[in-house]
Residue, then its C-alpha position, 0 to 999 in steps of 0.5 A: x879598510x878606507x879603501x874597501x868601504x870607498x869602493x862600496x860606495x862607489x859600486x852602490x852610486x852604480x847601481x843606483x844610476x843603472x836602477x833609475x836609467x832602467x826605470x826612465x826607460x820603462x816609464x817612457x816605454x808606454x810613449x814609445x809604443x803609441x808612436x813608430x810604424x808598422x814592420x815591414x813585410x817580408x817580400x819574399x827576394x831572393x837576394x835575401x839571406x848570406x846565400x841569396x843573389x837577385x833575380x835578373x827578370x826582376x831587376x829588369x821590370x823594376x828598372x821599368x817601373x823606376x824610368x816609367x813611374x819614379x823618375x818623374x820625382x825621383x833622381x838616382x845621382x850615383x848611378x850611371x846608365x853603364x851600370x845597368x850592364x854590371x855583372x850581376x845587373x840588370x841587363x848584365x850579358x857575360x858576351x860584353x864584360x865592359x858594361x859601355x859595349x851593351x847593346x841593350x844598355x845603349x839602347x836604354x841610355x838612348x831613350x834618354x834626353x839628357x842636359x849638355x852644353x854645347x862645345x862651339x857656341x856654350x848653349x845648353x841643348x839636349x841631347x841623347x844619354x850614353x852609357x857614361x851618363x849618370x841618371x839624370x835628375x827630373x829638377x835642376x836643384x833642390x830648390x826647384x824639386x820642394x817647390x814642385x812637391x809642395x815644400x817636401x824634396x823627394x829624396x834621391x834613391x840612390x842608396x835609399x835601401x841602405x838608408x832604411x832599416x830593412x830597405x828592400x822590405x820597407x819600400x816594398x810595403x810603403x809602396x803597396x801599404x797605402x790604406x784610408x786613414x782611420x776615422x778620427x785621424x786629423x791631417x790636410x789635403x797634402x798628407x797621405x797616411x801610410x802604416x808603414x810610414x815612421x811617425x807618431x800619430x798622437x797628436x792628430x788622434x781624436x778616435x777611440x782606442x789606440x793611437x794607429x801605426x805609422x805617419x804621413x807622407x807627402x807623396x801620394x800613392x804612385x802605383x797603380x795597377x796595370x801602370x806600367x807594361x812588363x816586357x815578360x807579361x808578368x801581371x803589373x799589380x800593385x804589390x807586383x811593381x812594389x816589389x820589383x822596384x824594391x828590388x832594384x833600389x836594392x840593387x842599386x843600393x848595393x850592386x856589389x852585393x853578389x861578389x860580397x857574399x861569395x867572397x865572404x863565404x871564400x874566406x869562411x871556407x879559408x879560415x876553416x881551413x886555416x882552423x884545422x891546419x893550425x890545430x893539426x900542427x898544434x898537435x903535432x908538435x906537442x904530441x908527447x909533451x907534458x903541458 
């Protein structure tokens, strides 16, 4: 009898707990929702879905707008210039399955100045990149890259898409959503506001009505239209650059993610397969036997 009343006890505490943390929760809901940015929008890639694999012409135009437009402030330290010519990537041919005997992946690595020492006297010189070259990085250390932005770092972009919840979405509407801040919104000459950009904008808000969405960003808009020529004559708007550039941080982000899906839809097809072998042997082994 002791023991029955201990455990109804017990299982009222629980609940009393589970109550109140529901109820903190729907207290702080309010604060929450003043805050936050706005979601991404849907960017249309082709990449998307368990099927969808990219879209080589515009992994291509994104590499132009990176070299051209973010790599004056944004490294990509993972990555080699040999990358560009895996499968799947950029500039993949299937005539050249060691990406380093590309061509036109050494004539990209070529354009390149990249920082070396030299072997007889120890000097540092430059000299072109080749294809074993990594991306090189536009400031010496992260010491220098704050100091040159104003105090903020410019993050390396790398993997940026995986660091993002929706990656290749929300680059592509950082980039193509800056807009004039709204009235009554405080922030210095080195702020930029951006809807998209996480924050909360509580604090600057003087206006009337609701708190807007999103935050700051140091980094000004960097597109602009007609900034960078495309090779295949595509119209280089804003919302043109925004996504291709996306689309190769993705890229970039997850180069493998081509093979990742076929595999993974392999071993679907297997384990069906698997099922109704397994099941088909069940029956008959047990045909007949009462069970």
């Amino acid at each position: 009898m002791m023991s029955n009343e201990k455990k109804t006890v017990s299982f009222r505490k629980i609940l009393v707990s589970v109550t109140a943390a529901v109820g903190l929760v729907a207290i702080a809901a309010p604060a929450m929702a003043a805050g936050g940015a706005k979601h991404p929008r849907d960017g249309g890639f082709s990449f998307a879905g368990p099927f969808g694999t990219f879209d080589q012409g515009q992994l291509q135009r994104g590499y132009k707008v990176y070299r051209e437009v973010c790599a004056s402030c944004h490294g990509m330290d993972m990555v080699h210039f040999r990358n560009l010519g895996d499968k799947h990537g950029p500039f993949w041919n299937p005539k050249y399955p060691n990406p380093n005997d590309n061509p036109v992946v050494k004539a990209l690595a070529k354009e390149i100045q990249v920082g070396d020492i030299d072997s007889e006297t120890g000097e540092v010189l430059m000299r072109d990149a080749t294809t074993a070259d990594r991306f090189p990085n536009p400031y010496p250390n992260p010491t220098a890259a704050a100091a040159a932005n104003g105090g903020a770092m410019p993050p390396d972009l790398s993997v940026m898409a995986k660091a993002r919840h929706d990656g290749a979405n929300y680059i592509y509407s950082l980039l193509s959503g800056y807009s004039a801040p709204p009235a009554g919104l405080k922030m210095t000459e080195t702020q930029h506001y951006n809807p998209y950009m996480a924050g909360d904008m509580t604090p600057f808000w003087t206006g009337k009505g609701d708190v807007p969405k999103g935050g700051f960003i140091a980094m000004p808009p960097p597109l602009s239209a007609g900034q960078v020529t495309y090779d295949d004559g595509t119209e280089a708007t804003v919302d043109q650059m925004s996504k291709d550039v996306a689309a190769f941080i993705a890229w970039t982000s997850e180069p493998k993610m081509v093979e990742r899906k076929q595999m993974g839809f392999g071993v679907i097809i297997f384990l069906l397969a698997f099922a109704g072998v397994t099941y088909a042997s069940y029956r008959r082994i047990w045909k007949g036997v009462a069970h």
